[in-house]
Phi, psi and omega in degrees: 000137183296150158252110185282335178300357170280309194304142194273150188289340185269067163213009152301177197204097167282122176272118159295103217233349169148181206252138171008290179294011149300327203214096190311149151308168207113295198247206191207121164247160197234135182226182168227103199265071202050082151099286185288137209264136176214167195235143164227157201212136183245128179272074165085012165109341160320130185254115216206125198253101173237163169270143179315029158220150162302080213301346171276317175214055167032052156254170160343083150337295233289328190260011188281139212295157171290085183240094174083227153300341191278127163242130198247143179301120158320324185296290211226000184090356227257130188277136158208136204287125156296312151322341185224299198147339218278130134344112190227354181225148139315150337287006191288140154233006167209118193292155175280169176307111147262168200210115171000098174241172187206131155295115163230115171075238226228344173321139188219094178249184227225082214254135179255101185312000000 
């Protein structure tokens, strides 16, 4: 399994995925990416990419409420640091994807190990 917050970014393949103003301080938008479902959420003008699932029992994240950094599974509770990835509550015990993100001029991409 990738540890992706380890991963280095110049060793991505950056997607361009849309412009700032998609994405209000706040709020969060959901794309796709080969496939894979990823929620990305800007925090205080901080831009922070994680995938849109749940590592306990592999549904939907993305709508789940807002603590700080923190996203907790509508289902079950289970906290994950948006920033990383990491796993921070039961029942989740193994963390998710984050993913690179980078600003250029008003550009908003996205990096795919």
């Amino acid at each position: 399994m990738i540890e992706y917050s380890d991963i280095d970014p110049e060793k991505c393949e950056f997607i361009l995925i849309g412009n700032k103003t998609d994405i209000p301080p706040g709020e969060r938008i959901f794309i796709d990416v080969n496939g894979e479902p990823i929620v990305i959420f800007n925090i205080a003008g901080e831009l922070f990419a994680i995938a849109d699932i749940c590592s306990h029992d592999n549904n939907p994240l993305g709508e789940g409420e807002l603590d700080k950094f923190e996203i907790i599974c509508p289902r079950h509770g289970a906290r994950f640091d948006v920033r990383s990835g990491k796993a921070l509550s039961l029942p989740a015990v193994i963390d998710i994807p984050s993913y690179p993100v980078r600003t250029e001029k008003d550009e908003i991409w996205i990096g795919i190990p």
